[in-house]
C-alpha positions, 0 to 999 in steps of 0.5 A: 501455501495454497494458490487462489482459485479466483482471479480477476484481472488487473484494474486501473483506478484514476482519481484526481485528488486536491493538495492545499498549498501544491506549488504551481510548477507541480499542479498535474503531477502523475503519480502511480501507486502498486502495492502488495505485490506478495511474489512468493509463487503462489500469490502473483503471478509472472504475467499480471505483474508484468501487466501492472508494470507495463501499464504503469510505464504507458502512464508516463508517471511522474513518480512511482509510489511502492507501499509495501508487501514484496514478499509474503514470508521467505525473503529469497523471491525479492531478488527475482522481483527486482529484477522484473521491478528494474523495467519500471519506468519513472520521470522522477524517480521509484519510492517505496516504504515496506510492509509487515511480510517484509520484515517478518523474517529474521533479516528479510528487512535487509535483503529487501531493501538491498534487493528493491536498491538494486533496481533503482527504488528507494526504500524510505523506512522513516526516511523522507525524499525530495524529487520535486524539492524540500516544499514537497517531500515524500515519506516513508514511514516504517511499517506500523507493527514494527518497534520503530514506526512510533519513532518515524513520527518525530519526522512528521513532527519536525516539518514545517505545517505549511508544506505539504507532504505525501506520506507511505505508510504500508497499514491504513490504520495509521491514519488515525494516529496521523490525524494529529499532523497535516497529511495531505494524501498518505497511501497505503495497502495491506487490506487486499481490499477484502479480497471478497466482496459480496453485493449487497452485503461488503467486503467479508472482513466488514461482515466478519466484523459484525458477525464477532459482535453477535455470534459466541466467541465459542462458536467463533473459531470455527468460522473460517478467516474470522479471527484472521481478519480482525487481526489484520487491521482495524479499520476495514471500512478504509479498507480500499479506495478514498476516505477523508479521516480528520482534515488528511486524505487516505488511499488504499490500493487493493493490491496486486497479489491474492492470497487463498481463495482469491478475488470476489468482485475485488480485482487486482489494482495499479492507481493513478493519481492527478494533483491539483491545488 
């Protein structure tokens, strides 16, 4: 694998986001969101991600939030990351759903979520926790390109509509399934953001979008990233930042690792979320 040529330094993104029916007690709560870490040596490096967890631990969060992509293919590099995941400070506790690289390997899945226990997170693959009691849960839905995302739905289904809820969800293209349930804030990442972003024009998935509705499929294959990219995901107009779809509210993280060739006005990202009512 190739290393990336461009890198940006990491960027704190703060953003206060409304929760109808938030209990009082929790009006304020902190959260930080990582996601995408990819530490297979190429993708992150040793110092950014010790960065990213010093910064979150400077927020003093309430709750950390992990939405998946430890790895990038070979499971072996999660029980180093663990290990440096161990430092990550949180009053109320670490929670993390995985992503496709994840489970892509034979067994990775159980190497992962043993590893990421190890220190202290708690991996919820359709699972749900309650740090701040059952009129808040958190949950944590399996990754979308697996067989067992469609049955995770049921847990959704099963809460009572006038809680509310935050939901891990690894791909931002299932938040146009979620718009059937109320999720007030489901976060996400996947997308990188794009990792390049040209003024002016977008992100290069979003132009590469537009250049599959006018240009022949023969000539297609020979323009780098294009099919790649509409593989990826769907919706790449959610692909970072804030977006309202339907009545639920989504965020994706840019993530903090970078595949090859790097970041192009895209930097690497740790969030910080204030709740209020």
């Amino acid at each position: 694998m190739l290393s990336p040529i461009w890198v940006e330094p990491l960027k704190v993104e703060r953003l206060t986001i409304a929760i109808a029916d938030l209990p009082s007690s929790l009006v304020g709560l902190k959260l930080v969101q990582l996601s995408d870490l990819h530490y297979d040596g190429f993708c992150l490096s040793d110092q950014l991600l010790e960065q990213a967890i010093c910064v979150s631990n400077q927020e003093n969060p309430d709750v950390v939030l992990l939405t998946g992509d430890y790895i990038t293919d070979d499971p072996t590099p999660i029980n180093a990351l663990s290990s440096r995941l161990k430092s990550l400070k949180s009053k109320n506790g670490i929670f993390a759903c995985l992503g496709n690289h994840d489970i892509y390997y034979p067994n990775a899945r159980t190497q992962v979520i043993r590893a990421l226990n190890s220190a202290e997170i708690t991996v919820l693959w359709n699972g749900i926790a309650i740090p701040f009691g059952p009129n808040f849960p958190i949950i944590g839905l399996a990754d979308y390109w697996s067989r067992e995302f469609r049955s995770g739905l049921a847990i959704i289904d099963h809460l009572d509509s006038n809680v509310p809820r935050i939901v891990l969800s690894h791909n931002p293209d299932t938040a146009e399934i979620l718009k059937k349930w109320r999720v007030d804030l489901q976060l996400s990442g996947h997308t990188h953001g794009g990792q390049v972003f040209i003024p002016g024009l977008g992100s290069a998935p979003i132009i590469g979008q537009q250049l599959r509705k006018v240009v022949p499929k023969s000539v297609q294959k020979f323009i780098p990233y294009l099919r790649q990219c509409s593989q990826v995901a769907k919706h790449w107009e959610w692909a970072q930042g804030y977006h309202c779809i339907g009545n639920n509210q989504l965020y994706v993280n840019r993530g903090l690792g970078t595949y090859f060739p790097g970041r192009f006005f895209c930097p690497p990202e740790l969030t910080v979320i204030t709740l209020i009512n």
